[in-house]
Wavefront OBJ file of the C-alpha trace (Angstrom):
o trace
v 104.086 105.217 86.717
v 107.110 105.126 89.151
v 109.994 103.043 89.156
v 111.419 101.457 91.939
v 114.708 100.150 92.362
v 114.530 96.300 93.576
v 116.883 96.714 96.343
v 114.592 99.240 97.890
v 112.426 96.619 98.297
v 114.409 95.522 101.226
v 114.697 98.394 103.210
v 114.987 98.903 106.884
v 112.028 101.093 106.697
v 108.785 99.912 107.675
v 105.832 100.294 105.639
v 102.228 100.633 106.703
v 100.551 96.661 106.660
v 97.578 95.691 104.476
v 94.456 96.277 105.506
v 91.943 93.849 104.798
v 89.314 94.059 101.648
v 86.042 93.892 100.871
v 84.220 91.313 98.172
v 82.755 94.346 96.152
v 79.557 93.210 95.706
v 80.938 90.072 94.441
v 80.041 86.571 95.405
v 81.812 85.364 98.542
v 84.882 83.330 97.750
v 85.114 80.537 99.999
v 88.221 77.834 101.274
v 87.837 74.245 101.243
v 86.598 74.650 105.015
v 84.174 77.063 104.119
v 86.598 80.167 105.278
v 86.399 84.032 103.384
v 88.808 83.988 100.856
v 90.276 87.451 100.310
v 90.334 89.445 96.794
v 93.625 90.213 95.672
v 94.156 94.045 95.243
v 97.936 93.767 94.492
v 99.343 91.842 91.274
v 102.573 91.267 89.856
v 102.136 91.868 86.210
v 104.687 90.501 83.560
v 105.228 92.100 80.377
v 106.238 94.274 78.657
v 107.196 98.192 77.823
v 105.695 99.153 74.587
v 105.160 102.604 72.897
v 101.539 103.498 71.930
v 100.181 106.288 70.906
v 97.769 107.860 73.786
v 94.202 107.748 71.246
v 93.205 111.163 73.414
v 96.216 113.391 72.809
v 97.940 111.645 69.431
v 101.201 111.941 71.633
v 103.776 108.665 72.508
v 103.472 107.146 75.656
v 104.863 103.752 76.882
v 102.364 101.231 77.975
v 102.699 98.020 80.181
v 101.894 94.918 77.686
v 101.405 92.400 80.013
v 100.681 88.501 80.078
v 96.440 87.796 80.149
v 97.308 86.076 83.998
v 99.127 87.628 86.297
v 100.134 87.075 90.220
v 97.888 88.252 93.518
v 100.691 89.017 95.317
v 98.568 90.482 98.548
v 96.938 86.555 98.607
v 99.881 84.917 97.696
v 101.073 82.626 100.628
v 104.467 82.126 101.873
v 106.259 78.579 101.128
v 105.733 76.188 104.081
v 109.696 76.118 105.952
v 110.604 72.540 106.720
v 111.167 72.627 110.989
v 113.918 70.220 110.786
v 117.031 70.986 111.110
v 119.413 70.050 107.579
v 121.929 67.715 107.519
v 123.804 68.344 104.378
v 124.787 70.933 102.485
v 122.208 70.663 99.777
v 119.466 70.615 102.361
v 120.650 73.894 103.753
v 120.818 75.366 100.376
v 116.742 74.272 99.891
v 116.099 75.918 103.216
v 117.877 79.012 102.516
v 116.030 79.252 98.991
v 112.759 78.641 100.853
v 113.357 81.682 103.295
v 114.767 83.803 100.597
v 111.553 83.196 98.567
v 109.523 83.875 101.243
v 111.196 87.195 101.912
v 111.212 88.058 98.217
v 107.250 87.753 98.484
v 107.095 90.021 101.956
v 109.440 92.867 100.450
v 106.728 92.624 97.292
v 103.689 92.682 99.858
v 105.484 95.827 101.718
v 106.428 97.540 98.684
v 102.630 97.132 97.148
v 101.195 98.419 100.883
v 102.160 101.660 99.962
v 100.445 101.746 96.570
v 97.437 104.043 96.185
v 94.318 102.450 94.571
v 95.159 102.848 90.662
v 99.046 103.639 90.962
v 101.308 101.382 89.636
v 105.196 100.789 90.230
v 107.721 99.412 87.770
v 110.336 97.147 89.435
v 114.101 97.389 88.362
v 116.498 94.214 88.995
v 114.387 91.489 88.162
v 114.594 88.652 85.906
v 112.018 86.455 84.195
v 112.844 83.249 84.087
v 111.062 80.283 81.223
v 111.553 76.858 82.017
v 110.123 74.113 80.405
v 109.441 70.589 82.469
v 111.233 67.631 81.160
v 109.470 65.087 78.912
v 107.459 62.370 80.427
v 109.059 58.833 81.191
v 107.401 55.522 81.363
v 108.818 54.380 84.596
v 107.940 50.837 83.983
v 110.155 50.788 81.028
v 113.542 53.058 82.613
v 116.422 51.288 81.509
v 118.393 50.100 84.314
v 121.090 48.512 83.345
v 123.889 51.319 84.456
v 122.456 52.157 87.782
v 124.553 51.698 90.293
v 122.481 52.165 93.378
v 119.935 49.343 92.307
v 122.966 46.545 91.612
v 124.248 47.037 95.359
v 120.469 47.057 96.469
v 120.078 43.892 94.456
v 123.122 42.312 95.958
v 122.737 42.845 99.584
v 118.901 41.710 99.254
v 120.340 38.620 97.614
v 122.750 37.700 100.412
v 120.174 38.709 103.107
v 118.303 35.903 101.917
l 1 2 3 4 5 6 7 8 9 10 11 12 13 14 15 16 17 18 19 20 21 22 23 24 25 26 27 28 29 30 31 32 33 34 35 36 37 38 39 40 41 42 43 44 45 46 47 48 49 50 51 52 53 54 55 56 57 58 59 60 61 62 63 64 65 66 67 68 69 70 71 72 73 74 75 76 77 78 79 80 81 82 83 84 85 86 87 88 89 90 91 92 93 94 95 96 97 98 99 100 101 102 103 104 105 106 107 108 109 110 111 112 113 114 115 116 117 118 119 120 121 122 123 124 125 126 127 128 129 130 131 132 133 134 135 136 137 138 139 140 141 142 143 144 145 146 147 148 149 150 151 152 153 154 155 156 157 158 159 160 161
């Protein structure tokens, strides 16, 4: 197992492109207009560095523990890029994020390309990230009694009458 620095990732040099895969015997995977889906060769796994004991030799080795799902990274598509232009700073923030990410995902693809069937790589720099999502809200019963956008709404639309 190698390790590769994340910044290497980046790199001015180019790396060979992914050629496409076959179905190995499998049952053809299909789109919702009926299009060959590709297998993913390439995953992102999350986990992980454990010492084991290798059950061949008795000796210590470290293992990649990793999560029971991981990410197809060769299938994975790139986020869509809004095509218009932002008008405010938070908007060009998003945009930026959305090109970063989709970069991020390319350098991954181009770093993988290189990969020999079997051979794995162990990526320095990264974080993991857990989030959970915020708890569910009955919006027909949102107290609205301090929000200031709806009392100006409901004042103009009262003198427009």
């Amino acid at each position: 197992m190698s390790v590769l620095n994340a910044g290497a990732l980046f790199s001015a040099a180019a790396r060979p492109a992914m050629a496409p895969v076959g179905n190995g015997g499998r049952a053809q995977r299909v789109d919702a207009n009926g299009n060959p889906l590709k297998d993913a060769e390439i995953w992102l796994n999350v986990g992980v560095l454990v010492e084991t004991t290798d059950p061949d030799t008795g000796e210590k080795v470290q293992e990649h523990l990793t999560l029971p799902v991981n990410l197809a990274i060769d299938t994975m598509r790139k986020r869509e890029v809004p095509n218009r232009k932002p008008t405010t700073a938070k908007a060009k923030q998003f945009l930026d994020r959305i090109i970063a990410s989709n970069e991020l995902l390319e350098g991954l693809q181009k770093a993988s390309a290189a990969l020999e069937p079997g051979e794995t790589i162990t990526l320095e720099g990264f974080t993991l990230q857990l989030q959970r999502v915020n708890e569910k809200v009955d919006v027909d019963n949102i107290d609205t009694s301090d929000n200031q956008y709806l009392s100006q709404i409901r004042e103009r639309l009262a003198v427009s009458k």
